[in-house]
N, CA, C and O atoms as a Tinker XYZ file with bonds, in Angstrom:
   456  protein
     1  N    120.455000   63.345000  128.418000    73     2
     2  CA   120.130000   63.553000  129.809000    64     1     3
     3  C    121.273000   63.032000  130.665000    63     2     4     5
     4  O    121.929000   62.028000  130.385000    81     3
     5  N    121.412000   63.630000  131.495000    73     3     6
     6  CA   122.438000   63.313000  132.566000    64     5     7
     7  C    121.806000   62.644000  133.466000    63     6     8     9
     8  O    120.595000   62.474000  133.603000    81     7
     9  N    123.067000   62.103000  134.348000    73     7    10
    10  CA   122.756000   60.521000  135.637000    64     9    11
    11  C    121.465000   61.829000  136.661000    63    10    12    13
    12  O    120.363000   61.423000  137.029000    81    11
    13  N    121.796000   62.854000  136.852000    73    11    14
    14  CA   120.839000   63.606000  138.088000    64    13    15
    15  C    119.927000   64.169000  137.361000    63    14    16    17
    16  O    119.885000   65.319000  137.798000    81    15
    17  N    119.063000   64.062000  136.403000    73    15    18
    18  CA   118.269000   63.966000  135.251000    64    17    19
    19  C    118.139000   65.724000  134.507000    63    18    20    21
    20  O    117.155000   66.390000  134.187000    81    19
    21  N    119.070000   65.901000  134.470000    73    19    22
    22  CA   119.085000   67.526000  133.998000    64    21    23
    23  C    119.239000   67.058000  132.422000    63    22    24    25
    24  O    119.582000   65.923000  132.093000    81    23
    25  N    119.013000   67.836000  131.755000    73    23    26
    26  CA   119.426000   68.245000  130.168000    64    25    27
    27  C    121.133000   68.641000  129.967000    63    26    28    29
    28  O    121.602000   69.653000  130.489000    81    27
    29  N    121.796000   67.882000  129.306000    73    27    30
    30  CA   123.177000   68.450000  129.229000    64    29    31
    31  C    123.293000   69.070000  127.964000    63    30    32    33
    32  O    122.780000   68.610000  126.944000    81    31
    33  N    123.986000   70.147000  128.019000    73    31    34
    34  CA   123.959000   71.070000  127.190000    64    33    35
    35  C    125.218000   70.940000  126.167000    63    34    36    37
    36  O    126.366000   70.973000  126.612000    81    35
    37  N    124.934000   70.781000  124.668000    73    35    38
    38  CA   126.344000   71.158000  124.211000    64    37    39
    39  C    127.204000   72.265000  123.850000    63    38    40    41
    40  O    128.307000   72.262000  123.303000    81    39
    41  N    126.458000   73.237000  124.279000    73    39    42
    42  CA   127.207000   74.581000  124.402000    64    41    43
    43  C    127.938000   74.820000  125.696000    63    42    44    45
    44  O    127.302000   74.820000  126.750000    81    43
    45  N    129.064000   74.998000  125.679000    73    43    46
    46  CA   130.019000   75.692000  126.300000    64    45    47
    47  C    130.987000   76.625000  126.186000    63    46    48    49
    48  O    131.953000   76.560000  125.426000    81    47
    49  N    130.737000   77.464000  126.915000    73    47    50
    50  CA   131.639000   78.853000  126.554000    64    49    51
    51  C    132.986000   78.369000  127.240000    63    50    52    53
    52  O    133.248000   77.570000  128.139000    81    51
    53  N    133.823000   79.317000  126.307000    73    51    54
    54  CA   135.089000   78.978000  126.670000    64    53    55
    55  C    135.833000   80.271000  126.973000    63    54    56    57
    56  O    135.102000   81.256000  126.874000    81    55
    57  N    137.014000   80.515000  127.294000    73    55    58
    58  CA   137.477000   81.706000  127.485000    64    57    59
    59  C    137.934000   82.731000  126.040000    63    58    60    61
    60  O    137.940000   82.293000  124.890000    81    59
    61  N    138.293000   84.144000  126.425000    73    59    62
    62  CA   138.495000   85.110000  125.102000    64    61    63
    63  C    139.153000   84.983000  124.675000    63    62    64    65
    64  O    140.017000   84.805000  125.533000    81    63
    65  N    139.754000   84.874000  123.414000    73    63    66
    66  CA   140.564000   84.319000  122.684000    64    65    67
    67  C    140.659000   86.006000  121.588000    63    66    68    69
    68  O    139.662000   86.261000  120.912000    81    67
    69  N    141.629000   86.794000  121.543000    73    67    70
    70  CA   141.680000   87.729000  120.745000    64    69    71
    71  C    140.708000   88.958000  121.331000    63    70    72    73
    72  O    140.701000   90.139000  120.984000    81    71
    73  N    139.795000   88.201000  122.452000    73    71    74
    74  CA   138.870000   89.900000  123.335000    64    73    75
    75  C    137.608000   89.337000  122.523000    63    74    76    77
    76  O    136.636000   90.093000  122.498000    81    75
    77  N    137.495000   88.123000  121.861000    73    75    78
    78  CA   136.229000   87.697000  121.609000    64    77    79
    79  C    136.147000   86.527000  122.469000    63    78    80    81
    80  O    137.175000   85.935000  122.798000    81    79
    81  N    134.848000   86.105000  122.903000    73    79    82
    82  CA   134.204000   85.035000  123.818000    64    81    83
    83  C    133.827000   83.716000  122.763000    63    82    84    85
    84  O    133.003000   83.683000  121.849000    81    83
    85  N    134.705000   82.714000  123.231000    73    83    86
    86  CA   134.768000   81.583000  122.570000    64    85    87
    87  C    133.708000   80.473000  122.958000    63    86    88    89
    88  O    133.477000   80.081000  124.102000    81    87
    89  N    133.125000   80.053000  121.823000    73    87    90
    90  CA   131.497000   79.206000  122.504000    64    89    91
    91  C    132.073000   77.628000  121.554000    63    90    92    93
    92  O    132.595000   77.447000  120.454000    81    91
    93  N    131.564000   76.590000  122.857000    73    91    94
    94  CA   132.045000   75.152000  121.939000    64    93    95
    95  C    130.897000   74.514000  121.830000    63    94    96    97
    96  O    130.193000   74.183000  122.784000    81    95
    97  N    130.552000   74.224000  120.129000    73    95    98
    98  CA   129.892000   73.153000  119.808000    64    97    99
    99  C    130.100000   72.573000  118.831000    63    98   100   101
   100  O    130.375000   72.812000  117.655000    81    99
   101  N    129.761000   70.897000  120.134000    73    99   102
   102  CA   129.951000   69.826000  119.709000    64   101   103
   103  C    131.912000   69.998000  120.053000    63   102   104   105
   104  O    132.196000   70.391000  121.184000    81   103
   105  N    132.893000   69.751000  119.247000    73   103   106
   106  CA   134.478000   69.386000  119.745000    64   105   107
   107  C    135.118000   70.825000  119.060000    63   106   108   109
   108  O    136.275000   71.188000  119.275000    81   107
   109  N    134.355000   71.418000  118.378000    73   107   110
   110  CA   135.355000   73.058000  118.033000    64   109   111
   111  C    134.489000   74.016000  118.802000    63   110   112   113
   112  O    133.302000   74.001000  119.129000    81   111
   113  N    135.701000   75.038000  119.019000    73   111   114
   114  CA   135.524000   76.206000  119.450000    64   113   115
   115  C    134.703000   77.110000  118.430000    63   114   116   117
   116  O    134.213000   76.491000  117.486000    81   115
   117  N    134.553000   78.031000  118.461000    73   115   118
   118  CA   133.830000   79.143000  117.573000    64   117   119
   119  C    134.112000   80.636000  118.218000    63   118   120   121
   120  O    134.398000   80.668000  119.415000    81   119
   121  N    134.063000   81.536000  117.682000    73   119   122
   122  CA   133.780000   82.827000  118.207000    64   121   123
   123  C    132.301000   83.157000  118.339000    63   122   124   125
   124  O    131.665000   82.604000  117.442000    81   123
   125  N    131.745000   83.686000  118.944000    73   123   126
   126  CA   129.929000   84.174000  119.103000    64   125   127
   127  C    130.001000   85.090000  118.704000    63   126   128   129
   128  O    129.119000   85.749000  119.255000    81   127
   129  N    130.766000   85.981000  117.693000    73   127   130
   130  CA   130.386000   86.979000  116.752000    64   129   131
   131  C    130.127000   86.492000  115.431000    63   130   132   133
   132  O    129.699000   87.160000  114.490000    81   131
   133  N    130.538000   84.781000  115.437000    73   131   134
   134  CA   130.682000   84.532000  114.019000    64   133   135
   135  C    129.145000   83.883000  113.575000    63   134   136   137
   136  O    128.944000   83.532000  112.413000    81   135
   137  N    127.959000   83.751000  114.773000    73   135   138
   138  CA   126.741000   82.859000  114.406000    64   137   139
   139  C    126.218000   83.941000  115.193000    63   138   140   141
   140  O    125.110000   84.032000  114.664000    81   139
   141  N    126.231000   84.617000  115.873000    73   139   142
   142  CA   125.114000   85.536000  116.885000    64   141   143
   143  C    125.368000   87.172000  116.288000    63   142   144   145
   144  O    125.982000   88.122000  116.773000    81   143
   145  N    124.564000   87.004000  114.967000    73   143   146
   146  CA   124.357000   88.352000  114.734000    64   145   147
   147  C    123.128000   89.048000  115.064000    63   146   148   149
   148  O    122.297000   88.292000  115.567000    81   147
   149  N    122.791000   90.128000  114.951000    73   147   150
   150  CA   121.862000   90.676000  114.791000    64   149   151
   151  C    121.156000   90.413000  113.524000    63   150   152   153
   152  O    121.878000   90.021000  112.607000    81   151
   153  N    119.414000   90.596000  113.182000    73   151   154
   154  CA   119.103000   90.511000  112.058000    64   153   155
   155  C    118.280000   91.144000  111.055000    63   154   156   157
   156  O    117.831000   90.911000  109.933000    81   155
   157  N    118.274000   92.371000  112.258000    73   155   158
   158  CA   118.036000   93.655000  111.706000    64   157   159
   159  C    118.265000   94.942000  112.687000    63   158   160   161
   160  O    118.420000   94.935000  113.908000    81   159
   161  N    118.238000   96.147000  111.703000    73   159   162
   162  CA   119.057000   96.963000  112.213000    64   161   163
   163  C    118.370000   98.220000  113.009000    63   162   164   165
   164  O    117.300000   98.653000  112.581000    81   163
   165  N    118.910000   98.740000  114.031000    73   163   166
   166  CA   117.715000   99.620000  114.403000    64   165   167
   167  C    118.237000  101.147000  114.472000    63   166   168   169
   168  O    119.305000  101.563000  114.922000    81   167
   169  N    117.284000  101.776000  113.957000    73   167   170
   170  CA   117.540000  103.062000  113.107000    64   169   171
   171  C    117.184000  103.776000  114.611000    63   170   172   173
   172  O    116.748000  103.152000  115.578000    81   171
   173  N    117.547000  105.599000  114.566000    73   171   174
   174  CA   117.254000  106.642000  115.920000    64   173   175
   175  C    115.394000  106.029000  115.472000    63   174   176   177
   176  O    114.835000  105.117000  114.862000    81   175
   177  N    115.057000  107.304000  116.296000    73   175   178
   178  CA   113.621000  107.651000  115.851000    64   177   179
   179  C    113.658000  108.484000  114.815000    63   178   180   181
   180  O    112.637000  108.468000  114.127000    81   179
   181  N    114.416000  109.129000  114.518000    73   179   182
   182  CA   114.162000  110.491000  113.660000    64   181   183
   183  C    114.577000  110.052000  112.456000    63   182   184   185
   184  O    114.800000  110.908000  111.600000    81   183
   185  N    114.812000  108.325000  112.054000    73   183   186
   186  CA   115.361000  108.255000  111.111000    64   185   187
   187  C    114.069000  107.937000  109.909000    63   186   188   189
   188  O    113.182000  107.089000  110.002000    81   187
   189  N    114.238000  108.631000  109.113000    73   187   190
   190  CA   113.002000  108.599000  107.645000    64   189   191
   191  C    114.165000  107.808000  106.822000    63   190   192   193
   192  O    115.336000  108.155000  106.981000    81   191
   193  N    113.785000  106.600000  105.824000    73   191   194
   194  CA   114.339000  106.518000  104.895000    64   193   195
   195  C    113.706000  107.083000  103.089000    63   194   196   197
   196  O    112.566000  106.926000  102.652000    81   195
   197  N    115.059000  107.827000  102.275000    73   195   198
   198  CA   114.722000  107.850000  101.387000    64   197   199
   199  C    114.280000  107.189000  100.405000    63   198   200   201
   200  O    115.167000  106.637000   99.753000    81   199
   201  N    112.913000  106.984000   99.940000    73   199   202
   202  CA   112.506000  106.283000   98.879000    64   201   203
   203  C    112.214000  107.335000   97.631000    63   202   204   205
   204  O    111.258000  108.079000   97.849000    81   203
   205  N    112.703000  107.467000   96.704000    73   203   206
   206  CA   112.350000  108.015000   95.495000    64   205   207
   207  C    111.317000  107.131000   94.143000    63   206   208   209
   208  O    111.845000  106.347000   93.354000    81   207
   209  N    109.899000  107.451000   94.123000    73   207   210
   210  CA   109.344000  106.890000   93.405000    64   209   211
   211  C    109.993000  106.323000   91.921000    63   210   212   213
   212  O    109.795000  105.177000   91.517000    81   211
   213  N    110.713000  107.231000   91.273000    73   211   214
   214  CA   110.732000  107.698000   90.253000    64   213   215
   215  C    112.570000  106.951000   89.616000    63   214   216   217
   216  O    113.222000  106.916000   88.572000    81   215
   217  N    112.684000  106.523000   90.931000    73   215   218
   218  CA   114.276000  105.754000   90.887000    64   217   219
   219  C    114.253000  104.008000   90.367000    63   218   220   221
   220  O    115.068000  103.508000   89.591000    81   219
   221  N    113.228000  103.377000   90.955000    73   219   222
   222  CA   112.664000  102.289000   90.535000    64   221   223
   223  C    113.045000  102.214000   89.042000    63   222   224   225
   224  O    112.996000  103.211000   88.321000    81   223
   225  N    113.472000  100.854000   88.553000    73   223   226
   226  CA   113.817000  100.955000   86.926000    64   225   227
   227  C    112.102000  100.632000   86.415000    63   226   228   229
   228  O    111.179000  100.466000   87.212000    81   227
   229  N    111.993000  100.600000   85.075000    73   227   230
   230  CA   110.982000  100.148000   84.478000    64   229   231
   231  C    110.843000   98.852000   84.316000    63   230   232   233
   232  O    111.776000   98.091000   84.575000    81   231
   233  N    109.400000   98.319000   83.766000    73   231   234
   234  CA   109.376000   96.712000   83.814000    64   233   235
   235  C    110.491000   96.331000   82.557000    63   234   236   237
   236  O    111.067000   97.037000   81.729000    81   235
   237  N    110.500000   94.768000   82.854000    73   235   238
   238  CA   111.438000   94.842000   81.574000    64   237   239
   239  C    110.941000   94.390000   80.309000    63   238   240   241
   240  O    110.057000   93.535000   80.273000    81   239
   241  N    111.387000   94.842000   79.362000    73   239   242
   242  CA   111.004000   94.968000   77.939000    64   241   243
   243  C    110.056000   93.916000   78.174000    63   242   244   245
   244  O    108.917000   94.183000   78.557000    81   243
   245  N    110.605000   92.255000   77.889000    73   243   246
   246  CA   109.766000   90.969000   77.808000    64   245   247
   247  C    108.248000   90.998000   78.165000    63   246   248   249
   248  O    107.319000   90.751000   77.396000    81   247
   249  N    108.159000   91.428000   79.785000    73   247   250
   250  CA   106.988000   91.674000   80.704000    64   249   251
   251  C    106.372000   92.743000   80.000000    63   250   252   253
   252  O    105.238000   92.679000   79.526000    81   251
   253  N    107.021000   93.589000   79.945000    73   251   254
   254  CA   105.921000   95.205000   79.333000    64   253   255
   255  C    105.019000   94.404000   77.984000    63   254   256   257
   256  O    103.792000   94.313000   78.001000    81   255
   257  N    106.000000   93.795000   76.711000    73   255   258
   258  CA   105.122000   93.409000   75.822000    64   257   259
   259  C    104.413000   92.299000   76.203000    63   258   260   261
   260  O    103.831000   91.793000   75.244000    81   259
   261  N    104.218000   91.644000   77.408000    73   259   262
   262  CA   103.201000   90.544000   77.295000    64   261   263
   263  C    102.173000   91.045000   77.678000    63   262   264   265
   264  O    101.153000   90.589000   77.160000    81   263
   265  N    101.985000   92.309000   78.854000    73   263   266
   266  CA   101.492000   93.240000   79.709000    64   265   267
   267  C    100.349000   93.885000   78.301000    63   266   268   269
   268  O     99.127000   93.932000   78.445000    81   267
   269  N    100.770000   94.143000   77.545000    73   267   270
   270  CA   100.704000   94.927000   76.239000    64   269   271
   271  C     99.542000   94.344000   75.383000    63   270   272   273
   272  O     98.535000   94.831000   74.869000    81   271
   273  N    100.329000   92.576000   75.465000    73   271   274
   274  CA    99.621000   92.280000   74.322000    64   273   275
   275  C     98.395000   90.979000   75.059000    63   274   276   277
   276  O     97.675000   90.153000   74.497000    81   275
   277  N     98.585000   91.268000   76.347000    73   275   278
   278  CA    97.344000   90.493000   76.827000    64   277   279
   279  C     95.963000   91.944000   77.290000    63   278   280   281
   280  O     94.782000   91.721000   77.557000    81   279
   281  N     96.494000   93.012000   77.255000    73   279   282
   282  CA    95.906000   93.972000   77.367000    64   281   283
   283  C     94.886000   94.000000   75.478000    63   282   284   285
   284  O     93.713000   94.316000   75.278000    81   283
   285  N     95.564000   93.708000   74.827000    73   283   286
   286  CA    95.071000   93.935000   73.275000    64   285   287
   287  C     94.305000   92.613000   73.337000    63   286   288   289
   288  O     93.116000   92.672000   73.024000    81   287
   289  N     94.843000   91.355000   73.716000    73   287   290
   290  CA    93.752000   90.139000   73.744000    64   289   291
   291  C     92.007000   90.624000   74.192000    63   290   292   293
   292  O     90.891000   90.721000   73.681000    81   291
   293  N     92.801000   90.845000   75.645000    73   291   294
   294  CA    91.561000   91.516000   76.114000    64   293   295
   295  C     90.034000   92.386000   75.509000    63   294   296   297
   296  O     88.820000   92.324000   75.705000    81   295
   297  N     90.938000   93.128000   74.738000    73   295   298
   298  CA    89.842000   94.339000   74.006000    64   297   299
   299  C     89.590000   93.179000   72.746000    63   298   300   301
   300  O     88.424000   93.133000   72.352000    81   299
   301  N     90.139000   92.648000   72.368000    73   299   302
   302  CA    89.622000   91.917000   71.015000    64   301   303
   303  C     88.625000   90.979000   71.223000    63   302   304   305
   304  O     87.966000   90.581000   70.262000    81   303
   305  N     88.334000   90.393000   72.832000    73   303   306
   306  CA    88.189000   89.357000   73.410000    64   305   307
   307  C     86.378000   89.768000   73.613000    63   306   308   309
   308  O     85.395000   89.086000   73.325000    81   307
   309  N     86.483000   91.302000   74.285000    73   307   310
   310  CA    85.051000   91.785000   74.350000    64   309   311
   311  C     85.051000   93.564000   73.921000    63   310   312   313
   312  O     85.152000   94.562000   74.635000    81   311
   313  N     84.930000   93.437000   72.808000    73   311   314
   314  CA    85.554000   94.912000   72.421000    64   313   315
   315  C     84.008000   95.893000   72.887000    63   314   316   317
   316  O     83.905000   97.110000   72.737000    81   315
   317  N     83.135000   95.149000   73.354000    73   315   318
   318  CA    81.513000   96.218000   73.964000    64   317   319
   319  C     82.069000   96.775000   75.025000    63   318   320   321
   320  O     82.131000   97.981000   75.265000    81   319
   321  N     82.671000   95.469000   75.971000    73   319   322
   322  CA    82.704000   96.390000   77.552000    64   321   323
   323  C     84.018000   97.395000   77.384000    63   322   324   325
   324  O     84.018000   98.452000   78.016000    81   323
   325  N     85.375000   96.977000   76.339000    73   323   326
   326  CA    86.847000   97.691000   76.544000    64   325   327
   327  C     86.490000   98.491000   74.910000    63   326   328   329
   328  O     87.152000   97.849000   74.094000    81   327
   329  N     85.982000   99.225000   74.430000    73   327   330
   330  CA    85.673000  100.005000   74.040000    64   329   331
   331  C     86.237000  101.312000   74.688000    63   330   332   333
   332  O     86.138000  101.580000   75.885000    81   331
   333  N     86.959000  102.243000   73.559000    73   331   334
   334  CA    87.165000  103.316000   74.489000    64   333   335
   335  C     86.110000  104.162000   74.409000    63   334   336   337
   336  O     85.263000  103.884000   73.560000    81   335
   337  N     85.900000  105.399000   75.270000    73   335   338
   338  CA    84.774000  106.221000   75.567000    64   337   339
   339  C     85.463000  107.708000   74.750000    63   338   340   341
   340  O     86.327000  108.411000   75.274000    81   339
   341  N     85.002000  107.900000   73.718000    73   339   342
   342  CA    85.118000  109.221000   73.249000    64   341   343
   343  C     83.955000  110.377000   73.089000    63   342   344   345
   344  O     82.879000  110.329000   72.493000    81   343
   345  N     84.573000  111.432000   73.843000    73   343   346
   346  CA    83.915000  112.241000   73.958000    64   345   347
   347  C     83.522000  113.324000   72.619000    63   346   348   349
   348  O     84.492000  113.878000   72.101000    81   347
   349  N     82.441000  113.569000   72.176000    73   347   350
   350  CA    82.470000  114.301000   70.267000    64   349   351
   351  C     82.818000  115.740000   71.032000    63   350   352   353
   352  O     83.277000  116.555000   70.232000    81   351
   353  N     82.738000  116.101000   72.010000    73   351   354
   354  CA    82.879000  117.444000   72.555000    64   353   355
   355  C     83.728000  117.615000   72.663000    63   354   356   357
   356  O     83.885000  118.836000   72.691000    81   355
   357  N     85.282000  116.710000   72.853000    73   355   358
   358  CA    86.347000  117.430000   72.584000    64   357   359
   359  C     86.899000  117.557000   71.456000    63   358   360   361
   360  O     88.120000  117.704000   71.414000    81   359
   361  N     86.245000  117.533000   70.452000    73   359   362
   362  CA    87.030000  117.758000   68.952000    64   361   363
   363  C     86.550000  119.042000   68.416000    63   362   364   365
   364  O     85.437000  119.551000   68.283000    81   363
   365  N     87.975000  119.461000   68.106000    73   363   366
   366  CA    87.792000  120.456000   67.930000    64   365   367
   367  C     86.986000  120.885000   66.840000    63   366   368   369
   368  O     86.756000  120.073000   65.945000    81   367
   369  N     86.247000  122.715000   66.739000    73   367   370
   370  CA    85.064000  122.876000   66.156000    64   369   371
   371  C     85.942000  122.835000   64.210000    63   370   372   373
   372  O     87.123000  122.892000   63.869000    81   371
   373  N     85.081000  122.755000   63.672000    73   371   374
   374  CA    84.483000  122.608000   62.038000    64   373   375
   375  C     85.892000  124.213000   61.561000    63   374   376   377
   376  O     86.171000  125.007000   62.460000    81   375
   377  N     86.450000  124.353000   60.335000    73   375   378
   378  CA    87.173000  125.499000   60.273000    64   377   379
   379  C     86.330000  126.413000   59.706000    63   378   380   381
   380  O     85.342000  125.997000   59.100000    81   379
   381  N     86.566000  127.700000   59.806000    73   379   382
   382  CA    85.381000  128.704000   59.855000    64   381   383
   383  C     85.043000  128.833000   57.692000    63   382   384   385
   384  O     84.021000  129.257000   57.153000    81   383
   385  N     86.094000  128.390000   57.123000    73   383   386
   386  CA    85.690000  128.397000   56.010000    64   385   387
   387  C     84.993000  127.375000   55.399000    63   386   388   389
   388  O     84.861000  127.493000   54.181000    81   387
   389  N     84.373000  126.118000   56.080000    73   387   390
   390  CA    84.349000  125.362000   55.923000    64   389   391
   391  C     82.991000  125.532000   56.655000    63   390   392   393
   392  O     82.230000  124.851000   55.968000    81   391
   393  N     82.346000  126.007000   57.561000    73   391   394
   394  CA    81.226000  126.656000   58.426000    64   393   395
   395  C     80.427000  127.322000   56.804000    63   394   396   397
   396  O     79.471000  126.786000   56.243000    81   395
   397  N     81.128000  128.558000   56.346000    73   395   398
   398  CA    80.786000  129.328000   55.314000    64   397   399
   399  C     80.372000  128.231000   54.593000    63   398   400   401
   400  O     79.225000  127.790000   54.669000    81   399
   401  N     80.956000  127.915000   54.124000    73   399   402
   402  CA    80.892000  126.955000   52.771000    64   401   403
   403  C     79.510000  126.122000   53.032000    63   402   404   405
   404  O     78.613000  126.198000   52.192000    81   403
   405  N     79.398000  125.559000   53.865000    73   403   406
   406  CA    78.231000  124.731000   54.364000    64   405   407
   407  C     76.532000  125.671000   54.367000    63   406   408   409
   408  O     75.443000  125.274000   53.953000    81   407
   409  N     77.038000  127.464000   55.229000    73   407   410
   410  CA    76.269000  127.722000   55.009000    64   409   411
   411  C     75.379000  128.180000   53.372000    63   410   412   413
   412  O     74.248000  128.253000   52.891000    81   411
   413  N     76.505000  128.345000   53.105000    73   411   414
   414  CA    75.935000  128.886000   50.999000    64   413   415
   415  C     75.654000  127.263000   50.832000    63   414   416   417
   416  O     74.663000  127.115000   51.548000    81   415
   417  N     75.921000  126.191000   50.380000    73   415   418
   418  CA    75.331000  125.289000   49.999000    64   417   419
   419  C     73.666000  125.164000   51.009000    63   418   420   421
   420  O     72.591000  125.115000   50.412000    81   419
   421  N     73.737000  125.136000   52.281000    73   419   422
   422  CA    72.123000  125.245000   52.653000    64   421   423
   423  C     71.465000  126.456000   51.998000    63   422   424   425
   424  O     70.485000  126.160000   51.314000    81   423
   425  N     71.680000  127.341000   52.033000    73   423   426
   426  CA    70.947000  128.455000   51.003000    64   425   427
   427  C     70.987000  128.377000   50.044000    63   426   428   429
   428  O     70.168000  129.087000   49.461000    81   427
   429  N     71.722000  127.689000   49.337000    73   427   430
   430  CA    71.089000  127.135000   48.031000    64   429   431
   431  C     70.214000  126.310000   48.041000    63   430   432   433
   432  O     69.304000  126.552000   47.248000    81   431
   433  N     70.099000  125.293000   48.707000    73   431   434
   434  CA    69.476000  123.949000   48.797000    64   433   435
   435  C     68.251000  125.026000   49.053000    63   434   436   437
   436  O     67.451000  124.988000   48.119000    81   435
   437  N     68.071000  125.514000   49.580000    73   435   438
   438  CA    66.988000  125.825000   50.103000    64   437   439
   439  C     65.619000  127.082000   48.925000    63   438   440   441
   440  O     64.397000  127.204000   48.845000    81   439
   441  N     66.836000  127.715000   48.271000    73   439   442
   442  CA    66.493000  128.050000   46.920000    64   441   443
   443  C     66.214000  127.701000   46.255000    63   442   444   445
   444  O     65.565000  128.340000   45.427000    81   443
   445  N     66.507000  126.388000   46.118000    73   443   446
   446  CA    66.255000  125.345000   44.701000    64   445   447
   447  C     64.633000  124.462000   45.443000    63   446   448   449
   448  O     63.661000  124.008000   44.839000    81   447
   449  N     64.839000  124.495000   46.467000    73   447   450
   450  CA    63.319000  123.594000   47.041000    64   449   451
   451  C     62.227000  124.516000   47.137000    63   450   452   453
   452  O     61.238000  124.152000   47.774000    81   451
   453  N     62.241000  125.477000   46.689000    73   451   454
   454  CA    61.364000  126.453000   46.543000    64   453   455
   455  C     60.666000  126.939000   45.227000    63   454   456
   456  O     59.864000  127.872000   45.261000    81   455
């Protein structure tokens, strides 16, 4: 504080030195391009940036197998609820000689119980 009770400041600008504006703190000079940047940048309106999903690298090896094998803990852990769900309807049907074949053995069976 100063004797007429103001706040004294230790910034003082000084004159251009090179066409840059010279700021003093504390007993050196400085340039005010060298601490007063901007700290982010500002794009038009029309500006979209490109993000490509598909550019991203993959996890890395280490992570993927722990990812992996705490996923396998898991199912071993409660194999009722992580059970997978298979459907019998998508397998494919019986081969047609193999249909035949099934049917002559029931007609036999059925010959012989008679």
């Amino acid at each position: 504080m100063s004797a007429d009770g103001k706040k004294e400041d230790n910034l003082e600008t000084g004159e251009k030195i090179d066409g840059e504006l010279q700021v003093k703190l504390g007993d050196k000079f400085f340039p005010i391009s060298r601490f007063a940047k901007p700290h982010a940048v500002v794009h038009p309106a029309d500006h979209h940036s490109k993000v490509d999903a598909n550019k991203f690298p993959d996890v890395e090896p280490e992570q993927k197998q722990k990812e992996d094998l705490k996923e396998f803990n898991q199912q071993v852990l409660k194999p009722d609820i992580n059970k997978p769900k298979v459907d019998p309807n998508s397998f494919p049907d019986i081969e047609p000689e193999a249909k035949e074949r099934e049917a002559k053995l029931e007609a036999e069976r059925l010959k012989k119980s008679q």
